[in-house]
C-alpha positions in Angstrom: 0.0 0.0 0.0 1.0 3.3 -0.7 0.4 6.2 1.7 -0.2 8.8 -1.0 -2.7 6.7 -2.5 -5.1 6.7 0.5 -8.2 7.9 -1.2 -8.3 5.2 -3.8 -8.1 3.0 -0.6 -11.1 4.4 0.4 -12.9 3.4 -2.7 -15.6 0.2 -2.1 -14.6 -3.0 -3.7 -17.8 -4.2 -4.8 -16.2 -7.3 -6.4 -14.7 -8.0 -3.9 -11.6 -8.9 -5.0 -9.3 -7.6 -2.1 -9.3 -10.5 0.7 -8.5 -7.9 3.3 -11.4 -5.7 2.5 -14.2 -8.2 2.5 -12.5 -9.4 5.7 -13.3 -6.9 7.6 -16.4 -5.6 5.6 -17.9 -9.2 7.0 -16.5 -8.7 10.4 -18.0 -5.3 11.0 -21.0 -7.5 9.5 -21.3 -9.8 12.0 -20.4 -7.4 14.9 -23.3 -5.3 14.3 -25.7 -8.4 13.8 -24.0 -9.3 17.1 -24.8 -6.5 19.2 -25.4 -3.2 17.0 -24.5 -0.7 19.6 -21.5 -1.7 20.9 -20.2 -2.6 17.5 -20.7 0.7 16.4 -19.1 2.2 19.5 -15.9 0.6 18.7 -16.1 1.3 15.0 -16.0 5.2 16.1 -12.6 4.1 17.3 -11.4 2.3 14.5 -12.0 5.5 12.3 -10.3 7.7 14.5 -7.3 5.4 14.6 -8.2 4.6 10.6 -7.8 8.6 9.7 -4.7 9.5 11.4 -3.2 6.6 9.6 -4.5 8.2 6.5 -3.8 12.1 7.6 -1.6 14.1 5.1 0.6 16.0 7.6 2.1 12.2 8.2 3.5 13.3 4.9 5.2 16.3 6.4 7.0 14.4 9.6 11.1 14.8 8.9 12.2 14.1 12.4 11.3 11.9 15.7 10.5 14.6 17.8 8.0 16.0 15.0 6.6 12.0 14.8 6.2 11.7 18.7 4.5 14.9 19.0 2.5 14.2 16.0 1.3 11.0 17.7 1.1 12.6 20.9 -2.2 14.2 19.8 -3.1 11.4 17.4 -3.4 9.0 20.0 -5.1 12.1 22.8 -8.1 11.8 20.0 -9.2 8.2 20.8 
């Protein structure tokens, strides 16, 4: 995968063709037909951690200190 691709990421598979994405697709499935409201409680949190992993100003990070900070209020969001 390619960072700078991200959007095209983001783009459904509706063949699904990509193992990975049909993986979890059917896991979020069965989670919500599981119990619908906690499912979707934790899914809140697996977009916040989704979009920093996706955040353009990644792009930007030259040095550790930038990185830690960076991640500092990445992590403060979840």
């Amino acid at each position: 995968m390619e960072f700078s691709k991200g959007p095209e990421y983001a783009t459904p598979d509706i063949v699904r063709s990509t193992p990975a994405e049909f993986v979890i697709y059917d896991l979020w499935e069965n989670m919500r037909n599981f119990d619908l409201e906690l499912a979707n409680e934790v899914l809140e949190l697996a977009f916040v951690f989704m979009r920093s992993h996706a955040d353009k100003l990644r792009l930007s990070i030259k040095g550790l200190g930038e990185y830690l900070r960076y991640r500092e209020k990445d992590v403060g969001k979840a």
